[in-house]
C-alpha positions as CSV (number, residue, x, y, z in Angstrom):
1,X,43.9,-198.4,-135.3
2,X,41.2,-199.6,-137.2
3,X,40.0,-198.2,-140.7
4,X,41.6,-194.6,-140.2
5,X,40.5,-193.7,-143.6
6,X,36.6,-194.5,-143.4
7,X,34.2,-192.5,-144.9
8,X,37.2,-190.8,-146.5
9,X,38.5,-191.1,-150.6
10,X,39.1,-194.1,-151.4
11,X,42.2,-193.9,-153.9
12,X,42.2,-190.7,-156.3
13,X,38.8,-190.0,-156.3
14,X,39.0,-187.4,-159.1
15,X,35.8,-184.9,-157.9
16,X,36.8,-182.6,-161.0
17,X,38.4,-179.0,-160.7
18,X,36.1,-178.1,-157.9
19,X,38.8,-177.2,-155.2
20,X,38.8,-173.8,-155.1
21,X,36.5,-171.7,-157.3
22,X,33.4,-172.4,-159.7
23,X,36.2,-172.1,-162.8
24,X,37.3,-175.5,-161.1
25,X,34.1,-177.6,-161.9
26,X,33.9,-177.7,-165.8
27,X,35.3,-181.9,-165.6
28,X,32.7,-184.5,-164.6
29,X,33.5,-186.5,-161.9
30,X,35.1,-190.0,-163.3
31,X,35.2,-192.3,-160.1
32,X,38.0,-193.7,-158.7
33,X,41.1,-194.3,-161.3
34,X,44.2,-196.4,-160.7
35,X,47.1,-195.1,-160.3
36,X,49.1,-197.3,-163.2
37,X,46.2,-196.0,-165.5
38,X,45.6,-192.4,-164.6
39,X,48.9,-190.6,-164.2
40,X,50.2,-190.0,-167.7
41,X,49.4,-186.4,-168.7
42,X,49.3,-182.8,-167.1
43,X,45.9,-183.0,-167.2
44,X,45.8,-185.9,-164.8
45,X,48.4,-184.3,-162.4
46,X,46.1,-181.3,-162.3
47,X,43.0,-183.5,-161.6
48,X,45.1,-184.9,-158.7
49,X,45.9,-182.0,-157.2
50,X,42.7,-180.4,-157.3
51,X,41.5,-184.0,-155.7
52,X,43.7,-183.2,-152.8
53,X,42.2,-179.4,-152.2
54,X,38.6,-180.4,-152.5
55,X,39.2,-183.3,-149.9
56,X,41.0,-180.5,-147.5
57,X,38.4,-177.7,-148.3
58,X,35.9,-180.7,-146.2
59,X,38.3,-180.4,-143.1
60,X,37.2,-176.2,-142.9
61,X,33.9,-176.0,-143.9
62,X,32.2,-176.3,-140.7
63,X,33.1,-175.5,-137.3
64,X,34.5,-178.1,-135.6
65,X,34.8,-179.0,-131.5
66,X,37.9,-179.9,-130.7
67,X,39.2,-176.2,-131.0
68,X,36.2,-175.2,-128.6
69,X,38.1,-175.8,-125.8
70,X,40.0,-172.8,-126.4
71,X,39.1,-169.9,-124.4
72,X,37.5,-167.8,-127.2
73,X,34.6,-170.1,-128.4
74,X,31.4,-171.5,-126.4
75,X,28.3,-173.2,-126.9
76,X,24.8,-174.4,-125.4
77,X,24.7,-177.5,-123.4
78,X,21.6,-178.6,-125.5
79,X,20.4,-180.4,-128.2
80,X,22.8,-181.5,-131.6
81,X,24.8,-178.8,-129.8
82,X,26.4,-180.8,-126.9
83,X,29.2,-182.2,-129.2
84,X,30.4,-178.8,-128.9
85,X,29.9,-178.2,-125.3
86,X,31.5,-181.1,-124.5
87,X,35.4,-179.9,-125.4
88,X,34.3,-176.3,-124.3
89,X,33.5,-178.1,-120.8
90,X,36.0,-180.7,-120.8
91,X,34.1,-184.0,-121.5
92,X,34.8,-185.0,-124.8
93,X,34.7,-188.5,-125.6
94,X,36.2,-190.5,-128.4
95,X,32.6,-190.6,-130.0
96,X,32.3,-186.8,-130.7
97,X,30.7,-186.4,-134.0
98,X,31.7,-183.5,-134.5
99,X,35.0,-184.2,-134.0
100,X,35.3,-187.2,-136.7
101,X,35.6,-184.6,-139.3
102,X,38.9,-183.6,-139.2
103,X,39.9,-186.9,-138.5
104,X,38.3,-188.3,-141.4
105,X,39.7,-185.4,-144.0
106,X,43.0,-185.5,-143.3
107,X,43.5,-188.6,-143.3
108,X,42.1,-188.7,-146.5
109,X,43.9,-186.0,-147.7
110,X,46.8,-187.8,-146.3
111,X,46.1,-190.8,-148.5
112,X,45.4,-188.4,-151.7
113,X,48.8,-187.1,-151.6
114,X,50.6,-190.3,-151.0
115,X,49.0,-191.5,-153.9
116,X,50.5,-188.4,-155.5
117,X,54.2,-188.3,-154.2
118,X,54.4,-192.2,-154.8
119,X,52.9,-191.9,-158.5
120,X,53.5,-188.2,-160.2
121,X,56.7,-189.7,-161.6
122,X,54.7,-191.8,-163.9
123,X,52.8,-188.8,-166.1
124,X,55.7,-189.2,-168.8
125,X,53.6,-186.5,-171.2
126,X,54.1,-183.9,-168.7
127,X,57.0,-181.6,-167.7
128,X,59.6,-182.3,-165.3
129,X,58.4,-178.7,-164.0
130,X,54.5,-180.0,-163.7
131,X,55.5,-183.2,-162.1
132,X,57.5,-181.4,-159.7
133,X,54.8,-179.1,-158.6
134,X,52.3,-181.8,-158.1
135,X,54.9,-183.7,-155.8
136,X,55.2,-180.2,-153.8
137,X,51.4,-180.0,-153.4
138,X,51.4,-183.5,-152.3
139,X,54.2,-182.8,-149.5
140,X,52.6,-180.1,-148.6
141,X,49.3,-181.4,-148.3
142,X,50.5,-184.4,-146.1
143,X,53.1,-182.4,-143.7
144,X,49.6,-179.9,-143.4
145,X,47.5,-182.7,-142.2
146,X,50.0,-184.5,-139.8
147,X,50.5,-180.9,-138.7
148,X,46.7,-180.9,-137.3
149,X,46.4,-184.1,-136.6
150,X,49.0,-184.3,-134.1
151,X,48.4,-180.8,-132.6
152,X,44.9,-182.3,-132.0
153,X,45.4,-186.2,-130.7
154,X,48.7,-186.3,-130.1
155,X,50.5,-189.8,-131.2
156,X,48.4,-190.9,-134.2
157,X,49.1,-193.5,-137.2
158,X,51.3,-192.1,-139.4
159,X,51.1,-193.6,-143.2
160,X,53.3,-193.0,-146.0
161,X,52.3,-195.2,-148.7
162,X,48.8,-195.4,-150.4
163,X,48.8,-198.9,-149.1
164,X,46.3,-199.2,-146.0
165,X,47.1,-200.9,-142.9
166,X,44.6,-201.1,-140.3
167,X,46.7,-202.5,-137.6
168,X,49.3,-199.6,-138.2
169,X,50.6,-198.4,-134.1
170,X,50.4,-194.9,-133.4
171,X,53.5,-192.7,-134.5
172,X,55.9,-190.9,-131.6
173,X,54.7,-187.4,-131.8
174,X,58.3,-186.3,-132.4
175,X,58.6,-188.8,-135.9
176,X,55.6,-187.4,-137.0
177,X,57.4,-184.0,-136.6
178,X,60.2,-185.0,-138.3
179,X,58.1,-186.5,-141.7
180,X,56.3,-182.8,-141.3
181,X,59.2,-181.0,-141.8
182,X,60.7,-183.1,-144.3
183,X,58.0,-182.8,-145.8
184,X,57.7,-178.8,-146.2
185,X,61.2,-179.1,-146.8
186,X,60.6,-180.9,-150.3
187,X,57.5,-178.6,-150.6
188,X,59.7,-175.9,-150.5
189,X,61.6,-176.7,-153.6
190,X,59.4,-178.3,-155.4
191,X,56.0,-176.1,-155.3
192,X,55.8,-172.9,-157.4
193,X,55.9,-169.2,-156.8
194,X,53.0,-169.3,-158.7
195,X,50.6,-171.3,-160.6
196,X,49.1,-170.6,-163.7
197,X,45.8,-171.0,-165.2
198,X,42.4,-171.9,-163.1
199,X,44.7,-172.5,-159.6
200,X,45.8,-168.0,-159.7
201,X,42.6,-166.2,-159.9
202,X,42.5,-162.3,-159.1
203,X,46.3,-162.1,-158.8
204,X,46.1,-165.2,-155.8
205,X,47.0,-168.6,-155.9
206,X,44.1,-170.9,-154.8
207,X,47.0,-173.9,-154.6
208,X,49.8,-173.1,-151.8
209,X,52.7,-171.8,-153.2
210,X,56.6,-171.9,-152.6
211,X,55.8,-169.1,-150.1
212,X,52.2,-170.9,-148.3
213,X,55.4,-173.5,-147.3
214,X,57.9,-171.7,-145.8
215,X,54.6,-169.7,-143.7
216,X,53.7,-173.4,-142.6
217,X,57.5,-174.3,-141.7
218,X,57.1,-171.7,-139.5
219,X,54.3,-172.6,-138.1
220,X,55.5,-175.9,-137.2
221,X,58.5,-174.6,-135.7
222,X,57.0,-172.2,-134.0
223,X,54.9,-175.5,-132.5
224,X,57.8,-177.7,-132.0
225,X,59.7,-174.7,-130.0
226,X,56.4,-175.3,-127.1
227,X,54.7,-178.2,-125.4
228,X,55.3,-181.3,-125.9
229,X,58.3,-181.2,-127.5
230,X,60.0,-177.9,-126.5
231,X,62.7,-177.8,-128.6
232,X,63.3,-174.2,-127.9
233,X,65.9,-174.1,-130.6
234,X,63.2,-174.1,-133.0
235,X,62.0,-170.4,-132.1
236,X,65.1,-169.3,-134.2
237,X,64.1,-171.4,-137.4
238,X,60.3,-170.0,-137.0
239,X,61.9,-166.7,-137.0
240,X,64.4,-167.3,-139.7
241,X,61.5,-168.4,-141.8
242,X,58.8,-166.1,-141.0
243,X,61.1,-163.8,-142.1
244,X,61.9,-165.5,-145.7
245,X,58.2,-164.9,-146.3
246,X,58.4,-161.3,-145.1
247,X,61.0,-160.3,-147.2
248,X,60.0,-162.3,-149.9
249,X,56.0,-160.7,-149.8
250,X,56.1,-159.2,-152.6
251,X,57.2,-162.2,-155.0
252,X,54.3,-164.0,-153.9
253,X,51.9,-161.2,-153.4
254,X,51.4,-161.3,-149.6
255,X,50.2,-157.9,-147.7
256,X,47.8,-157.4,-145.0
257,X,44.3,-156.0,-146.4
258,X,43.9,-151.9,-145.4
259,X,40.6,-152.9,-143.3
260,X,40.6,-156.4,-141.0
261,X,36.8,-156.1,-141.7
262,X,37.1,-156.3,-146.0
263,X,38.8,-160.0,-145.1
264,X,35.1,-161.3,-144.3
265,X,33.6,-159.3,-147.1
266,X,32.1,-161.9,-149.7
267,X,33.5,-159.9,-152.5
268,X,37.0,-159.8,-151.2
269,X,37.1,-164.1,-150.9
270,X,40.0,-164.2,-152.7
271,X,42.7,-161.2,-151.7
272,X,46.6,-160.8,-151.0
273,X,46.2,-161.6,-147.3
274,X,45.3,-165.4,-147.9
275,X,48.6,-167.5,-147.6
276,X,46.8,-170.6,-147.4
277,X,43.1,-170.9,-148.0
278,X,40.3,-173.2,-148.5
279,X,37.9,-171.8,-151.4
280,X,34.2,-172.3,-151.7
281,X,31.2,-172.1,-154.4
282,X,27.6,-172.6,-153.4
283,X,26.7,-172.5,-157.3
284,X,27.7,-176.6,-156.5
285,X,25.0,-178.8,-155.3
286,X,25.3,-179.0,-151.5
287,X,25.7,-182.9,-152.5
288,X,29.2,-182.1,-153.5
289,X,30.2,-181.3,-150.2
290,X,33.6,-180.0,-150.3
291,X,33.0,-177.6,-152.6
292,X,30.6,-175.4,-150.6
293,X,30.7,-173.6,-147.0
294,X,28.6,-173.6,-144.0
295,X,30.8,-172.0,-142.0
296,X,28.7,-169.1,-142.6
297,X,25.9,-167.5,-142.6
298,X,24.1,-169.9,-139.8
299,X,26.7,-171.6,-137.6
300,X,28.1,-168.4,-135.7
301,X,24.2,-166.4,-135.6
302,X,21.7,-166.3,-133.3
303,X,18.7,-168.9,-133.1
304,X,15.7,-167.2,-131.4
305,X,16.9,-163.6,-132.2
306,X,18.0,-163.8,-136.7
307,X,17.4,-167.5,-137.1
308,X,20.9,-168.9,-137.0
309,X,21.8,-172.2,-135.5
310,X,24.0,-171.0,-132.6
311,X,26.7,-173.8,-133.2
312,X,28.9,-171.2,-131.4
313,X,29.6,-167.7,-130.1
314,X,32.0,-166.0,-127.9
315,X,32.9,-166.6,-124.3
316,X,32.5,-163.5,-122.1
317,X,35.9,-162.9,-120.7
318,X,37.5,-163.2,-124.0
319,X,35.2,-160.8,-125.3
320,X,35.6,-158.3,-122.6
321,X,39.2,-158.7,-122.8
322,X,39.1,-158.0,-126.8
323,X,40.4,-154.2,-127.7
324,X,38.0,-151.9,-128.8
325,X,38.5,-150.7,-132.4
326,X,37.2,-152.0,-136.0
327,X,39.0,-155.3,-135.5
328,X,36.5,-156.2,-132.9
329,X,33.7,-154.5,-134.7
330,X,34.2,-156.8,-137.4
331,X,34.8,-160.1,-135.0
332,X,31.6,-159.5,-133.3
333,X,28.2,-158.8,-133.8
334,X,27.1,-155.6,-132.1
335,X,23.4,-155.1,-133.6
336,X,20.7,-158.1,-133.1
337,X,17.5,-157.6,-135.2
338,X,14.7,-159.3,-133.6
339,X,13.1,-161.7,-135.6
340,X,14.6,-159.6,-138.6
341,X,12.9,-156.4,-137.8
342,X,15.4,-153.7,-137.9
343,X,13.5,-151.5,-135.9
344,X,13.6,-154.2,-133.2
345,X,17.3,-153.8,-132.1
346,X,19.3,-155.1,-128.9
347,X,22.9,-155.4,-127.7
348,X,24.3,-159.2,-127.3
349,X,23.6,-159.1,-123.4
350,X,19.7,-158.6,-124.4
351,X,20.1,-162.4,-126.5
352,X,18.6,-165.2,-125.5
353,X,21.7,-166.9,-124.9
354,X,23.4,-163.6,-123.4
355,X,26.6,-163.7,-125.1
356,X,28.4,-161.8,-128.4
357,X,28.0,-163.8,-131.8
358,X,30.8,-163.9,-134.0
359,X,30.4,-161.5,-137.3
360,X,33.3,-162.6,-139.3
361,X,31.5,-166.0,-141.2
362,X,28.3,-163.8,-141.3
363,X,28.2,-162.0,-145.0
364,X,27.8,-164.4,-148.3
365,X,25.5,-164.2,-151.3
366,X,22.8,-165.2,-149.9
367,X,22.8,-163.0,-146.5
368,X,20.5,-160.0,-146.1
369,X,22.2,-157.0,-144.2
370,X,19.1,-155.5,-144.3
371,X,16.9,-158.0,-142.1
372,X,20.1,-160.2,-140.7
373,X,18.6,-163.3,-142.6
374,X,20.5,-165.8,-144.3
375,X,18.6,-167.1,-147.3
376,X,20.8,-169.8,-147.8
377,X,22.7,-172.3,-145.5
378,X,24.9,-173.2,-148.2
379,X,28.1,-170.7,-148.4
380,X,31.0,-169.8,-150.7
381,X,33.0,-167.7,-147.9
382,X,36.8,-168.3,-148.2
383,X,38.4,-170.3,-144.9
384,X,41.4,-169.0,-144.4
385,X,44.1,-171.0,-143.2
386,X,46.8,-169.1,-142.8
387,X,47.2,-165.4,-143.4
388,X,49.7,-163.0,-143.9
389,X,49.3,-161.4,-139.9
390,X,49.8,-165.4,-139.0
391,X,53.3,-164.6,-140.3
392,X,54.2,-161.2,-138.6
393,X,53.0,-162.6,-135.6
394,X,54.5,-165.7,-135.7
395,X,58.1,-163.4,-136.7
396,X,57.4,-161.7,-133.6
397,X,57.3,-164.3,-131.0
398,X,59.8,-166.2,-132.5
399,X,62.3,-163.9,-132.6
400,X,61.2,-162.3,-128.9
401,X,62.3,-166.0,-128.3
402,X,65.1,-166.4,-129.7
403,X,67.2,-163.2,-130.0
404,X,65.2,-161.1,-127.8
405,X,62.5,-158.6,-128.8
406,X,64.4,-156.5,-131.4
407,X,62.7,-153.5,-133.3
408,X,61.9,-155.9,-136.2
409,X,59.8,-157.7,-133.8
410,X,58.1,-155.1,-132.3
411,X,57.1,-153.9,-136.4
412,X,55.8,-156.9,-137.2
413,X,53.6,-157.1,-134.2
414,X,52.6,-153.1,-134.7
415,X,51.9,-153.9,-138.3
416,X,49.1,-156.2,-137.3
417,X,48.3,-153.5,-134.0
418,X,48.2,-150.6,-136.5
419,X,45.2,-152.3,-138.7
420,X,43.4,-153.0,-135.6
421,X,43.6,-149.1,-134.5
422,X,45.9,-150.0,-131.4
423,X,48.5,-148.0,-130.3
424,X,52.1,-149.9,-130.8
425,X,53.3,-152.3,-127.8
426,X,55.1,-150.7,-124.8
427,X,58.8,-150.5,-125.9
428,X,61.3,-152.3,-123.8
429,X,59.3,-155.3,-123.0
430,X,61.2,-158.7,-121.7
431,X,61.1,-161.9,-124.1
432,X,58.8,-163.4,-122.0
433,X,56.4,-160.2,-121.5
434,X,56.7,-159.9,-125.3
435,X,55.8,-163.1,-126.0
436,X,52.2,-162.9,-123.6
437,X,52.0,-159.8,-125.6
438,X,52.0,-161.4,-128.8
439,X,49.9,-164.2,-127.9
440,X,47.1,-161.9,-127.0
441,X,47.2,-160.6,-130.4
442,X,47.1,-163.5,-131.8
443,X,44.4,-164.6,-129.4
444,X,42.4,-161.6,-130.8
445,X,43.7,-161.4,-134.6
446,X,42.4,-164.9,-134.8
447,X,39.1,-165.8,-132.4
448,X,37.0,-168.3,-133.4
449,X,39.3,-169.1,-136.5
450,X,40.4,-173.0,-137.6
451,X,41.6,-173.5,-133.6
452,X,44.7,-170.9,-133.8
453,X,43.7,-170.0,-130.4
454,X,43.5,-173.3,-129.0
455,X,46.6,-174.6,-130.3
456,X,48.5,-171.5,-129.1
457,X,47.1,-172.2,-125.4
458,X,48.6,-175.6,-125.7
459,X,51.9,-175.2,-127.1
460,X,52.2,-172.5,-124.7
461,X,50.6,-174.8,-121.6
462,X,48.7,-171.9,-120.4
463,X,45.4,-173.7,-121.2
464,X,44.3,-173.9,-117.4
465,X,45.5,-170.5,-117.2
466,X,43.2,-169.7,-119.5
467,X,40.5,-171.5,-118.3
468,X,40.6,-169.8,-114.9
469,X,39.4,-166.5,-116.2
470,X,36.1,-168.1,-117.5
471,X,33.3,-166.1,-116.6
472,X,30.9,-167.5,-114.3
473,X,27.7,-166.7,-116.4
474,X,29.2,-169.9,-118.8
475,X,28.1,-173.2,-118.8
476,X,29.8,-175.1,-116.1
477,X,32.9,-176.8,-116.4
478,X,32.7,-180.7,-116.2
479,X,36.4,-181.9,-115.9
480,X,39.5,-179.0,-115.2
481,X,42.7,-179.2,-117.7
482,X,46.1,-179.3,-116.1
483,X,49.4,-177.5,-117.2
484,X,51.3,-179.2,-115.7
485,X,50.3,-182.9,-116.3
486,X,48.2,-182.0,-119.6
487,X,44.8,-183.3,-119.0
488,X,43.0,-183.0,-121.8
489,X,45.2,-181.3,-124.1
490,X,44.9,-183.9,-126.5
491,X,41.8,-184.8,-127.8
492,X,40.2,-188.7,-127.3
493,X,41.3,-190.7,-130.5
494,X,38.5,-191.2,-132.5
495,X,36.8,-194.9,-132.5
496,X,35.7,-197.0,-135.0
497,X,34.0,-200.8,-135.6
């Protein structure tokens, strides 16, 4: 595979403290430092890991396509749109610029944190505690991107060393599972319960945690228990580690937020709910890429109606499948304002486009509630990555899965039910009826958010299943996916000159 890492950082690019929050960009950028040069104090391991956030934060700060082939997530077949369209309708090719992204983060995120694990030894002037938390972010970090990458391509190179090799073969899907786990396994004993200074703002750690590991463990368990490994086995880990992180909540702070709709309030960007997050500032030139957001206000709003840029919005079914209640209040957009006239209201089914916008990206600093007009492109909206109903839900299946659906599942599933002002789940249900259950939720808990939806239809192979109930107001279908031979559950490799 030819130069997996272009346009990515090229060594430790040190971009300053800009990672997370506007605290993080008081150090001028110094260029790219070598590694027998740079890592001697606990400044320089904090530079590092800060390096390794800001060239994550560029993996979530715009949608991207691959995860709009999930059934919760459309777009027009037109214009600098059709990269989109084209996983939403099955016809994605391995030139999909909007795909490239992802691709081109973590792997450079990837590199970043080899650079780290290989070289934190060497900052002598620091502690033996600060060395080890930079080699937990860095295991972290790596086991997170292979952890996306593979969900999303399948067999993929899989580097270890800062040293590139451009003729490196593609990795067995179940190695790279094995290096992920490893991985988090180190991270787990290595990372902190909590970080001090710039990286724990308002009582939350912008850096993942001792606690943002075991959640991702569980994750990957959870992952590894479905298609294509199905190593069922793995639903009891998932469980047994969801449940680490649900006992242990309150060391590292974790609780779901009273109201699902404060969690896209601009105010409440950093809150107890985040278990892994990407953090933004627009107070940074956009030229510093990774530091701001445009998920929001323009990506997810309507064009002719409030000036958006209708990069996406919801598909019908999946809307009209979503439970009524202030969770789905605060997913979608109810209230249009006509060229920002208040007075000029319609309903989603009176949009040029005819379908429901997504409201959650919506509110920044710049966004007018009064008109619906964004007066900046350029956000500072918090991407969350995984939160805290992630890990009841993911407790729920799991242990549905593996020991049956016991009352502990059935509370952590109503935990996440009761916020969204649903009535508990049916008592009694079987595993597998439990399990569908759950997957709804999650389905609705997390539409339109960093491709939870899609991955869940594909380590669940119900992605055809899903597919069938597409409404027949969207946008044709090109190619069909198959659950039982796969057809484009992966996504085309990206390619390069």
């Amino acid at each position: 595979m030819k130069n997996i890492y272009k346009y990515c950082l090229t060594g430790l690019i040190l971009v300053g403290l800009a990672a997370c929050e506007k605290d993080f960009l008081d150090e001028t950028p110094q260029g790219s430092l070598a590694p027998e040069t740079f890592y001697k104090t606990a400044q320089d391991l904090t530079l590092a890991e800060a390096a390794l956030a800001v060239t994550l934060n560029g993996a979530f700060n715009q949608p991207v396509s691959p995860y709009y082939a999930g059934d919760d997530l459309t777009s027009k077949r037109s214009g600098n749109k059709i990269d989109f369209s084209d996983f939403d309708v099955f016809h994605a090719n391995s030139s999909n610029s909007r795909m490239t992204g992802w691709w081109n983060y973590f792997y450079g995120t990837i590199k970043s944190a080899n650079g780290l694990i290989e070289n934190h030894g060497k900052a002598t002037e620091a502690t033996e505690e600060q060395r080890s938390h930079a080699a937990g972010m860095g295991y972290f970090m790596r086991a997170f991107s292979y952890f996306y990458l593979t969900r999303t391509w399948g067999e993929v190179p899989m580097p270890t060393q800062v040293m590139v090799d451009n003729n490196r073969p593609n990795a067995p899907v179940s190695d790279i599972y094995s290096l992920i786990v490893t991985d988090l396994q180190q991270a787990e004993q290595l990372l902190p319960d909590h970080w001090t200074g710039n990286a724990r703002q308002n009582n939350v750690d912008i850096f993942p945690t001792r606690g943002s590991a075991k959640a991702l463990l569980a994750n990957v368990y959870l992952t590894m228990a479905g298609w294509p490994l199905k190593q069922t086995d793995k639903y009891a880990l998932a469980a047994a580690k969801a449940k680490e992180v649900m006992e242990g909540k309150a060391t590292w702070g974790y609780g779901l937020l009273a109201d699902f709709g404060d969690l896209w309030k601009i105010e409440n960007k950093i809150n107890q709910e985040a278990v892994f997050a990407c953090y933004y500032s627009n107070d940074v030139s956009a030229w510093n890429w990774e530091n701001g957001n445009m998920m929001g206000p323009n990506p997810f709003a309507p064009d002719f109606e409030e000036g958006g840029w209708d990069d996406g919005f919801g598909e019908i079914a999946f809307y009209e499948n979503f439970p009524e209640g202030p969770r789905k209040a605060a997913t979608y957009q109810e209230e249009y304002f006509v060229k920002h006239d208040p007075d000029n209201v319609i309903g989603w089914q009176e949009t040029l486009t005819k379908h429901p916008y997504f409201l959650k990206y919506r509110d920044d600093q710049s966004y007018d509630w009064t008109t619906h007009t964004a007066n900046d492109w350029w956000g500072s909206a918090t991407t969350y990555v995984i939160r805290y109903s992630e890990v009841l839900l993911t407790y729920a299946e799991a242990q549905a899965m593996s020991a049956g659906a016991d009352q502990t599942a059935y509370d952590a599933v109503n935990e996440v039910r009761s916020r969204a002002g649903l009535e508990d789940l049916t008592p009694g249900l079987s595993p597998s009826a439990f399990r569908d259950a759950v997957l709804a939720e999650r389905g609705w808990e997390f539409a339109a958010e960093v491709g939870i939806r899609w991955f869940d239809l594909v380590r669940t192979e119900t992605v055809a299943k899903a597919t069938a109930l597409r409404d027949g107001s969207e946008v044709t279908l090109l190619s069909q996916p198959s659950d039982v031979d796969h057809t484009y559950y992966w996504a085309p490799r990206p390619e390069y000159k």
